[in-house]
C-alpha positions as CSV (number, residue, x, y, z in Angstrom):
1,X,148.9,131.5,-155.5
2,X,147.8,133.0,-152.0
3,X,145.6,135.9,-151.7
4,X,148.5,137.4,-149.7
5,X,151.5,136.4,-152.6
6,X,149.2,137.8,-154.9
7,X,148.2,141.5,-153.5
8,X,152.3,141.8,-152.3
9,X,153.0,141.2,-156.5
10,X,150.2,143.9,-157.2
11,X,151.6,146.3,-155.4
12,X,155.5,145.9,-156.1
13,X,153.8,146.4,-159.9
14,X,152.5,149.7,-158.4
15,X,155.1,150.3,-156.6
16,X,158.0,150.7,-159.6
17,X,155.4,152.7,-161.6
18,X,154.4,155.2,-159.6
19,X,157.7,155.9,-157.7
20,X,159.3,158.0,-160.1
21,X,156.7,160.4,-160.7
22,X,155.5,161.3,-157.3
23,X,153.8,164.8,-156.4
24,X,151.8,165.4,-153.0
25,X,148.0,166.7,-154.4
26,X,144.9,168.4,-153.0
27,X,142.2,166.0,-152.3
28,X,138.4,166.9,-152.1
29,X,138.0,167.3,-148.5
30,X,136.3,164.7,-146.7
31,X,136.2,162.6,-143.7
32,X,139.6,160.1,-143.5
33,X,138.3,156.6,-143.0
34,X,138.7,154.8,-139.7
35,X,142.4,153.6,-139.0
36,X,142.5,151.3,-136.2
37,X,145.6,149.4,-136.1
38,X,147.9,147.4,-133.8
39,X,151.4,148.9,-132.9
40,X,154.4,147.0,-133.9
41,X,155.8,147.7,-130.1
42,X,152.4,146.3,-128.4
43,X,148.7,148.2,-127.9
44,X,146.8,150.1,-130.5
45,X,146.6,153.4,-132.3
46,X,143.7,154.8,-133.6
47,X,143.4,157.8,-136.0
48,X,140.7,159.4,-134.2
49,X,142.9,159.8,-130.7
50,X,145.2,162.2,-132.9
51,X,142.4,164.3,-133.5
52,X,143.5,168.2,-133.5
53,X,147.0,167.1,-135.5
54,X,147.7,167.2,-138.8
55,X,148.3,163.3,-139.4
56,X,150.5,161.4,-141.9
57,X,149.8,158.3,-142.9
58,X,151.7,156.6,-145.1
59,X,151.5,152.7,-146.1
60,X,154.6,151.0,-147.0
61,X,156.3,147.5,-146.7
62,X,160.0,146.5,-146.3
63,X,160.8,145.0,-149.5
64,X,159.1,148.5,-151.2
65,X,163.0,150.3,-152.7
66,X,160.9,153.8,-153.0
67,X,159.0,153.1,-149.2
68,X,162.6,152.5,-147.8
69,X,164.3,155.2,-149.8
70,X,161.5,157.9,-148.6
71,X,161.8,156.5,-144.6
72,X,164.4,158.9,-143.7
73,X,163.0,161.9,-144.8
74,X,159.6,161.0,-143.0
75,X,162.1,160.3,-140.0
76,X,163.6,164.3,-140.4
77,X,160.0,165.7,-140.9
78,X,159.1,164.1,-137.7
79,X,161.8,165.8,-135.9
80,X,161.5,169.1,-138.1
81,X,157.7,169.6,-136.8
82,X,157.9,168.2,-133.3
83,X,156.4,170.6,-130.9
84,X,153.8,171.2,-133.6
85,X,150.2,169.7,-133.7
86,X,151.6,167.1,-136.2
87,X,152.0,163.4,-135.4
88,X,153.1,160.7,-138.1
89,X,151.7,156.9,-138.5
90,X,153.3,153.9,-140.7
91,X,151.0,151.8,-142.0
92,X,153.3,148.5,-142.3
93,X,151.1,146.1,-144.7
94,X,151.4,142.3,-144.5
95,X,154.6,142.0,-142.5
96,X,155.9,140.2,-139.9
97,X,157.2,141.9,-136.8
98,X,160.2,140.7,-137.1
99,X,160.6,141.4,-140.8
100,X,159.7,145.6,-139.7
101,X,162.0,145.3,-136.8
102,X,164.8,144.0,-139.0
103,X,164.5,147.1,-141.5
104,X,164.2,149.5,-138.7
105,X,167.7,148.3,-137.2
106,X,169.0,149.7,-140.7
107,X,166.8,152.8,-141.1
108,X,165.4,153.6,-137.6
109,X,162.0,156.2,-137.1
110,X,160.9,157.7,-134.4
111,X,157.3,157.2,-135.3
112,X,154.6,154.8,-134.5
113,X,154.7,151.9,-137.0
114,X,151.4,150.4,-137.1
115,X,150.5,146.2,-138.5
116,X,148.4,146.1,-141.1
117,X,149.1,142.3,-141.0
118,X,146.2,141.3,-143.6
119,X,145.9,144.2,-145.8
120,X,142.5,144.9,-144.7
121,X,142.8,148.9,-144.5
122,X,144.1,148.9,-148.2
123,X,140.2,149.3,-149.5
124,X,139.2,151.6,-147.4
125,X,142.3,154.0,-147.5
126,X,142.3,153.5,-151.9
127,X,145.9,152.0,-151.8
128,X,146.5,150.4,-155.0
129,X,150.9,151.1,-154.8
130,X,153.4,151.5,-152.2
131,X,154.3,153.5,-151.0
132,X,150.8,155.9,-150.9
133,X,150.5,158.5,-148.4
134,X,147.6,160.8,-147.0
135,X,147.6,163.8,-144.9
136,X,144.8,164.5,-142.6
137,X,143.5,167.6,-141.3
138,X,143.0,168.5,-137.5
139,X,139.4,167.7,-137.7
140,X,140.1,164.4,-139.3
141,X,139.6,165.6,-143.0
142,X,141.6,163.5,-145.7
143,X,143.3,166.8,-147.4
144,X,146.8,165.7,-149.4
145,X,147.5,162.4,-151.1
146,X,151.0,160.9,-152.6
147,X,151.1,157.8,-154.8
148,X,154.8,157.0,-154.7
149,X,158.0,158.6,-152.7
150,X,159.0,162.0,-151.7
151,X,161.3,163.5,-150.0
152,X,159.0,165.0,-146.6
153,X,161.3,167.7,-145.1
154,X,161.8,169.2,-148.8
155,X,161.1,172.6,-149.0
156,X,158.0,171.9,-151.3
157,X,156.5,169.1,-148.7
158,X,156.6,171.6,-145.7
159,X,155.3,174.4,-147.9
160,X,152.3,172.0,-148.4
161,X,151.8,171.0,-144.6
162,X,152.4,174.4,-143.6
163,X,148.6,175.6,-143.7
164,X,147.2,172.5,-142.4
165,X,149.1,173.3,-139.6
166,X,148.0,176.7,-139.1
167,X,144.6,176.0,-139.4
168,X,142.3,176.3,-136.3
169,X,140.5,172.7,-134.7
């Protein structure tokens, strides 16, 4: 079996585990690890240029039901906070680009989506199931965590961002 086969299986085991029971948690504070990552519509994004935003990340694939389900509601959250010092990223992990672009003619986001072709920010961001989520702080501090999907533009999701996005650089 390929390494690739193999980590996809893992995670679609995660995945339909950890979707139904989904809350977004305080993490201990500490610095997120380095995202650099190529965009699906050419160049790079890096974590560290979104410094002084509250970031979401969230890693997802197409054939994730909970990671397609939950796309929407990142896609209103987006809209919901733009003016604010927020910014969004999508993690798309072992994908093709035209597998991504397919899915986002039926669900489209206006967020970066960023190729995570071989997994190889999985380890270093602790993503064991799809979809997982983090929110970082302004000064690049990993503060929330989600295993699983919710609904972002809930009232409870933007009662939870709602500091981070008050809080000084």
């Amino acid at each position: 079996m390929n390494p690739k086969t193999w980590l996809l299986g893992l995670l679609f085991a995660g995945c339909a585990s950890l979707a139904a029971a989904a809350d977004l948690k305080p993490l201990p504070v500490q610095p997120a690890p380095a995202l650099e990552l190529p965009l699906l519509d050419g160049g790079t994004r890096t974590l560290a240029e979104l410094r002084g935003k509250v970031v979401l990340v969230n890693f997802w694939a197409v054939w994730c039901p909970p990671c397609r389900k939950e796309m929407p509601s990142m896609n209103r959250l987006a809209a919901r906070l733009a003016g604010r010092p927020f910014a969004m990223l999508g993690v798309n992990v072992g994908e093709s680009p035209e597998e991504i672009r397919a899915f986002l003619k039926q669900v489209p986001v206006d967020f970066p989506i960023l190729l995570d072709a071989e997994g190889s920010h999985l380890k270093l961001w602790h993503v064991f199931a799809f979809p997982t989520s983090y929110v970082v702080d302004k000064r690049g501090r990993m503060r929330l965590g989600l295993f699983g999907s919710i609904e972002w533009d809930s009232p409870e999701a933007l009662a939870a961002l709602e500091p981070l996005l008050n809080e000084a650089d």
